[in-house]
C-alpha positions in Angstrom: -0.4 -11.8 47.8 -3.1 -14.5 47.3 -2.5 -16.9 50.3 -4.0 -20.3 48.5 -3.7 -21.5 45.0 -6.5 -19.7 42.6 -8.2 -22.2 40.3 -11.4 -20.5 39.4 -12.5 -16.6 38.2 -14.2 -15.9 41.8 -11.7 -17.2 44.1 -10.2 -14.1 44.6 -12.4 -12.5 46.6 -11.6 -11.6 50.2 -7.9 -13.2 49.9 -6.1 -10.6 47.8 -4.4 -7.3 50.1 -2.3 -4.8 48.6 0.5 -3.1 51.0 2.0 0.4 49.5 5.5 -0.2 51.8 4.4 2.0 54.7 0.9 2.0 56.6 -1.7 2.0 54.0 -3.6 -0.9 52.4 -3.9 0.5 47.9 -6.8 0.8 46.2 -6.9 -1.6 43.3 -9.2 -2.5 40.5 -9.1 -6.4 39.2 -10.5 -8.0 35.9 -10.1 -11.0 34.3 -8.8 -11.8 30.9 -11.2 -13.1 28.6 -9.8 -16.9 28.5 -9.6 -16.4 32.7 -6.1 -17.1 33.3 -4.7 -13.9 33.9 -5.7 -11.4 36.5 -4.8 -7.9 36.1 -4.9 -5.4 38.7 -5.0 -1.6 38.4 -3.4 0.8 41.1 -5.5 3.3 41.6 -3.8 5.0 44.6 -3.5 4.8 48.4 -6.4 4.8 51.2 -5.8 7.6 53.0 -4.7 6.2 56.8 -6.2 7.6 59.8 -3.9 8.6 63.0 -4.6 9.6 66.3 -2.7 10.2 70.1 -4.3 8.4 72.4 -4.1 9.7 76.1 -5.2 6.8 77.7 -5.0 2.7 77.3 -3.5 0.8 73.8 -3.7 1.0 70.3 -5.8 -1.9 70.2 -8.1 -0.9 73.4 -8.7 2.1 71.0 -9.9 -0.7 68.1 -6.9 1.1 66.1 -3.2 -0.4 65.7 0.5 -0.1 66.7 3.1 1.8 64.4 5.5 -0.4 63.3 8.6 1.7 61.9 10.7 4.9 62.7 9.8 6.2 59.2 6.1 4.9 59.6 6.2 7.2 62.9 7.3 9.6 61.4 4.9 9.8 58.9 2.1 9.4 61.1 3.5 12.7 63.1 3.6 15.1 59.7 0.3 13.7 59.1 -0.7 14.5 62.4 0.9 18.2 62.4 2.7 17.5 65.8 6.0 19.7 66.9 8.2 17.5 65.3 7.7 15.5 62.6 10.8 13.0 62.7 11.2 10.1 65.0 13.8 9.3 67.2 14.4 5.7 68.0 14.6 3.8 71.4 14.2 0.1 73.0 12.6 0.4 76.5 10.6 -3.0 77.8 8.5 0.0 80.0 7.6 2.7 77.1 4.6 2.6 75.2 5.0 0.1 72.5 5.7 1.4 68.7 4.9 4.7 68.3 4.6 7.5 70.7 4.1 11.1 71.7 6.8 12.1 74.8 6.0 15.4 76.9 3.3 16.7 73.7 6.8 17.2 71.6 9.2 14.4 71.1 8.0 11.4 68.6 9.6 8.4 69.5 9.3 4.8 68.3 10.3 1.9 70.5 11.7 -0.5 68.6 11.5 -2.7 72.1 10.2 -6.1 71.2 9.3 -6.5 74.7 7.3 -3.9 74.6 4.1 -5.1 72.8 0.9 -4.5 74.6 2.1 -1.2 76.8 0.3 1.6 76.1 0.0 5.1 77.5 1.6 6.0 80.9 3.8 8.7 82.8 6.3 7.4 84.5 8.9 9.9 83.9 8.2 12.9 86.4 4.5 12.6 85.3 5.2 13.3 81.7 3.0 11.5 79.5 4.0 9.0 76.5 1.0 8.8 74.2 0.8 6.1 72.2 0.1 7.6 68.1 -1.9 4.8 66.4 -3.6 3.9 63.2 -6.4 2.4 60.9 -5.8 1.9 57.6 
């Protein structure tokens, strides 16, 4: 989406983002039509995202960023080769925010508003919730 009004052939630089749906920014090519008033962009395919479990701290401690869906986690986890591969869902105000690892073999997202900013802890019989973040 352009976020202001685009009167001239270079104002598009550095305020055009493409978002595939899930947790990728998409690779694009833009050119101009000859008379200048039409852009036209070419998909050329998604980035490739990176994940990672992190053991200690937050997402954003890590310079990396929160999950944001059940699906996204769950994607994240087949990406990521972990036991399972499909997310169940919670809301806990004390569980790592978005997306997380349980025990090394439950994948959980916590939907938990409330929850933004915790990261990785083991409060549950010293089992640890690892927060799976990304950069896309």
């Amino acid at each position: 989406t352009f976020d202001q009004p685009i009167s001239h052939r270079s104002d598009w630089r550095g305020l055009f983002e493409a978002v595939d749906g899930s947790l990728g920014k998409t690779n694009f090519s833009m050119s101009w039509s000859d008379d200048s008033t039409i852009l036209y962009l070419e998909i050329l395919g998604p980035v490739e995202t990176y994940y990672e479990v992190i053991s200690t701290g937050t997402c954003s401690e890590h310079g990396l960023l929160s999950i944001g869906s059940a699906s996204a986690c769950s994607l994240a986890a087949a990406a990521l080769s972990l036991p399972t591969t499909t997310a169940t869902t919670e809301s806990s105000l004390t569980s790592p925010e978005g997306c997380y690892l349980f025990d090394e073999t439950t994948v959980t997202f916590n939907s938990a508003a409330g929850a933004a900013g915790n990261g990785a802890e083991t409060s549950t019989m010293g089992l640890p919730r690892q927060p799976i973040c990304y950069f896309p």
